[in-house]
N, C-alpha and C positions, 0 to 999 in steps of 0.2 A: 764385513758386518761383525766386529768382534767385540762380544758385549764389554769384554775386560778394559777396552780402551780408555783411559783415562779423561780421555775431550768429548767421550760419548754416553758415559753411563750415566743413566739422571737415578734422581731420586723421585721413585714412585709417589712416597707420601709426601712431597713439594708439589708433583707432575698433580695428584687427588685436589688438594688445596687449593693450587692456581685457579685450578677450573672447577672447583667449588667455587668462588671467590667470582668469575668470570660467569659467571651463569646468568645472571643478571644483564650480562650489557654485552654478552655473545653476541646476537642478533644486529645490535647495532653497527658489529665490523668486524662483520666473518665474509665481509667481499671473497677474499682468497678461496674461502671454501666454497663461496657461492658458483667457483669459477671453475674450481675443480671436480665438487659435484656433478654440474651439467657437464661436462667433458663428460667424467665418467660416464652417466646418465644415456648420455650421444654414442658413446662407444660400445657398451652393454646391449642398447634398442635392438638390434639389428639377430641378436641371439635366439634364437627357438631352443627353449627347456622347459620339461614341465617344474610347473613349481608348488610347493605348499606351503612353504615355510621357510622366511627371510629375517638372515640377519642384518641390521644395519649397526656394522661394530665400529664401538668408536663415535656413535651417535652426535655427541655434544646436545643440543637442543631439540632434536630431532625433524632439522629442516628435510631430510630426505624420507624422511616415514610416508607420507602423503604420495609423492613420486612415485617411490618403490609398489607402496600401492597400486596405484595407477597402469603401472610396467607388469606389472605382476597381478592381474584381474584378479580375484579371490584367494589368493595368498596370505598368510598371517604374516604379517610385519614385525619381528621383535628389535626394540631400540637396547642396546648394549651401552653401558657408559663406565669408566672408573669413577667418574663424581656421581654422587647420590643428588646435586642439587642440580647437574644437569641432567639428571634422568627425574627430576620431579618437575624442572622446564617442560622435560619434553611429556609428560602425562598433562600436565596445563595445559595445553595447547593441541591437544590430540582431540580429534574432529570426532564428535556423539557418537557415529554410525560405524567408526572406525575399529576395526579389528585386534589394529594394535597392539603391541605390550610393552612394556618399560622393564628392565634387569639393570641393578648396578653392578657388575664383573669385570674382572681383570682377564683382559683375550688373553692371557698365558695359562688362566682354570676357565674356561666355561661351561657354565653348570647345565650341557645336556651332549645325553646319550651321543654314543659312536653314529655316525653316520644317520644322522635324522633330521640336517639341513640341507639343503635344496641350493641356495645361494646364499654366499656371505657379500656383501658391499659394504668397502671399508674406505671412508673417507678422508685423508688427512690424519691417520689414527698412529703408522709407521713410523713420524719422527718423535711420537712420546713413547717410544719403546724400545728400551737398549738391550734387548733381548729378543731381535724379528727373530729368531729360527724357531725358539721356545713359544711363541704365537703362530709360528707357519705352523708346527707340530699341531699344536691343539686344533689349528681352522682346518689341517688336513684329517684330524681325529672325529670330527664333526661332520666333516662334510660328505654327503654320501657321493658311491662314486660315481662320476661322469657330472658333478654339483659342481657349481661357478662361486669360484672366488676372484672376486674387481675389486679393486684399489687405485686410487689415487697417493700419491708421497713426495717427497720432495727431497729433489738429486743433490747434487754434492758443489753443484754452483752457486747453490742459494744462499743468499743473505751473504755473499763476500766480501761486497762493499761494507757492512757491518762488522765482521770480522774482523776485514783490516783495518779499519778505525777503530777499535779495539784495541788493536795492538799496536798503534800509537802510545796508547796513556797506558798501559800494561801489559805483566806477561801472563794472565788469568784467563781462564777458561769462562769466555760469556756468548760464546753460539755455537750450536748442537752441530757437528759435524754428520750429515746427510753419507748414508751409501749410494754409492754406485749402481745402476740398475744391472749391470753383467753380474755384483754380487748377489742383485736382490733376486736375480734368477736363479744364481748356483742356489742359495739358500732356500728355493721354493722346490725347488727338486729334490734337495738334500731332505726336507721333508716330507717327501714321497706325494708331492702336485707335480701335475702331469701336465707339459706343455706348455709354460710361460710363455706368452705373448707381452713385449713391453713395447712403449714409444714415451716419445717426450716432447712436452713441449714449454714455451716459456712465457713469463708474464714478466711484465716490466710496472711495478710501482711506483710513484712520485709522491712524495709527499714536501709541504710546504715549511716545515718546520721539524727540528729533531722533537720538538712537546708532542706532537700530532702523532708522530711515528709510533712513540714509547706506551700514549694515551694507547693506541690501538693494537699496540700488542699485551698490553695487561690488558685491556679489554677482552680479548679472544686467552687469555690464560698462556699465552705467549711468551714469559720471560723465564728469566734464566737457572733453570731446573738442576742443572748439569751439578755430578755430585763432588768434583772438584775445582766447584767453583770459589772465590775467594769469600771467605765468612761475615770479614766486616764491610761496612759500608765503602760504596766506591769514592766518594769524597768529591769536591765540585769542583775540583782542581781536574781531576783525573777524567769525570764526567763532558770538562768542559773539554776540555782537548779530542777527548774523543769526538763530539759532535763537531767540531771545527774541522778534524777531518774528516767529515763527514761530508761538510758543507761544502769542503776547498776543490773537490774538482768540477763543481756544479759554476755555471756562468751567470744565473738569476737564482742562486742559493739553493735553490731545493735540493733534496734527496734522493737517485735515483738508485731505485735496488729490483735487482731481476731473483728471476725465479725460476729456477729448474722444476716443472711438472713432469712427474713419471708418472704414467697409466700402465696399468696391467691388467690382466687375466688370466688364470690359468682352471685347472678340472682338477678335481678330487680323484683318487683312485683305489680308493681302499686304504685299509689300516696297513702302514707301512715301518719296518724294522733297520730306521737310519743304520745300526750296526751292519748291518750287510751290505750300504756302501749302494752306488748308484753305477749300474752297468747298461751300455748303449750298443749295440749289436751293428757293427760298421758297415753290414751288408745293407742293414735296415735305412739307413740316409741315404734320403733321395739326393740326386745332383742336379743343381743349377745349369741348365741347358743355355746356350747360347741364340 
C-alpha cells in the first residue's frame, strides 16, 4: 500500500470532481456498491456493541444511512463525503424523522474529537484513497477503544480484464491498482487497530457493450483519477483498440469483468504511537489443534 506508487496515486481534486459530477446519476449504477453494502451489512448484523454514534465514511449518496439506522436502534448517523454535492444528495433524500447528519471531509482530517465514535462503515471508500495508512491513522484516532471499523474495498483482481485491454493500445496508466488484503491488514495494525478480520469474495459483471460499461463508470464517478495518467486525449484510434480487446475473448461479444470484494473488520484500541512499531508476544498465539 505505498502511496508514492506511481500507478496508484490519484489526484484528490479529480477524485472531488468526478463525484461531484456523478451525484446525479450515482443512484442509477451504483449496483456494485449495492452489493458490497449488503455484504457488509450481512457481515456486521451478527456484532453486539453498544453504539451512539455512526460514521458512514465515504457516504456517496447516503444509501446506507437508513440501514445503519436500523442496525444501530437510536444511534446518530453521520454521512462523511469528499463531494459536497454528494453529501447535499444525501441531505435530499434523508427521511423527516431521521437523526442523520451530512459532513463534507476528507477521511485523512476528520473534524471530530479523539475517540467519540462508536463505529465507522466504510463503503467502497479504500480505492479513492492512495494514502489507506494516513485514513487508518485518523479512523483509529476517532474511534474509541473496542469501536468497529467495517469496510468493504476492492482487491487487486479487479478490473484486469480492463487493465489488459489497456495496454493493448498503450503504455499509460488508466486503472487504479487495488492492494492486497494481507497488506490491508499489515496497514490496519500499523495503525494501531486491533484484530483485522478480512475475507473475500467475487462478483462477475457483464456488460453488453464497451458504451454501457464506460456510461456506468462515469456515472458512479469511476474513471480515471490516477495522477500519472496521460493528459491529452486518448484518441479513437487508441480507444478503439482498446475495446476490441475487450470484446475479443468474449464468444457473443460482451464484456466480462470480475471483481475482487474485500470485507473487513477490525476494533479501535486507543490512541496509538506508530513510531514505537508493532510488537506480538509469541507466547500469546494460540495454536491451531488438529
Amino acid at each position: 500500500m505505498n502511496a508514492t506508487d506511481n500507478n496508484s496515486t490519484l489526484r484528490v481534486g479529480d477524485v472531488r470532481r468526478r463525484f461531484d459530477r456523478a451525484a446525479v446519476s450515482f443512484d442509477d449504477a451504483d449496483f456494485v456498491h449495492r452489493v458490497t453494502r449488503d455484504g457488509l451489512l450481512a457481515r456486521i448484523h451478527p456484532m453486539s456493541i453498544d453504539v451512539t454514534t455512526v460514521i458512514d465514511l465515504g457516504s456517496a449518496t447516503g444509501a446506507a444511512v437508513r440501514p445503519l439506522e436500523k442496525r444501530f436502534r437510536g444511534a446518530k448517523v453521520i454521512a462523511i463525503d469528499l463531494s459536497g454535492q454528494m453529501v447535499a444528495a444525501t441531505r435530499r433524500k434523508r427521511a423527516w424523522l431521521s437523526k442523520a447528519a451530512s459532513v463534507q471531509a476528507d477521511a485523512r482530517f476528520l473534524p471530530f474529537a479523539d475517540a467519540s465514535i462508536d463505529v465507522i462503515f466504510s463503503n467502497l471508500l479504500l480505492p479513492w484513497i492512495s494514502e489507506p495508512a494516513a485514513a487508518f491513522s485518523e479512523i483509529n484516532r476517532v474511534l474509541r477503544e473496542d469501536g468497529l471499523f467495517a469496510f468493504a474495498t476492492l482487491g487487486p483482481d479487479s478490473l484486469l480484464e480492463l487493465r489488459h485491454a489497456w495496454r493493448t493500445a498503450d503504455d499509460s496508466a488508466h486503472v487504479n491498482r487495488f492492494p492486497d488484503m494481507h497488506d490491508i491488514g499489515d496497514a490496519l495494525v500499523n495503525a494501531g487497530l486491533r484484530d483485522p478480520v478480512l475475507d473475500v469474495d467475487r462478483l462477475s459483471v457483464t456488460y453488453k457493450s464497451s458504451d454501457a460499461l464506460f456510461r456506468d463508470l462515469t456515472a458512479t464517478g469511476a474513471r480515471n483519477s490516477l495522477q500519472h495518467r496521460a493528459r491529452g486525449l486518448v484518441g479513437r484510434q487508441r480507444f478503439r483498440k482498446m475495446t476490441e480487446s475487450l470484446h475479443a475473448d468474449s464468444d457473443d461479444g460482451e464484456i466480462a469483468l470480475e471483481l475482487e470484494l474485500v470485507y473487513g473488520h477490525c476494533w479501535g484500541r486507543g490512541l496509538h504511537d506508530p513510531s514505537r512499531g508493532v510488537a506480538v508476544d509469541a507466547a500469546n498465539i494460540p495454536l491451531r489443534r488438529r
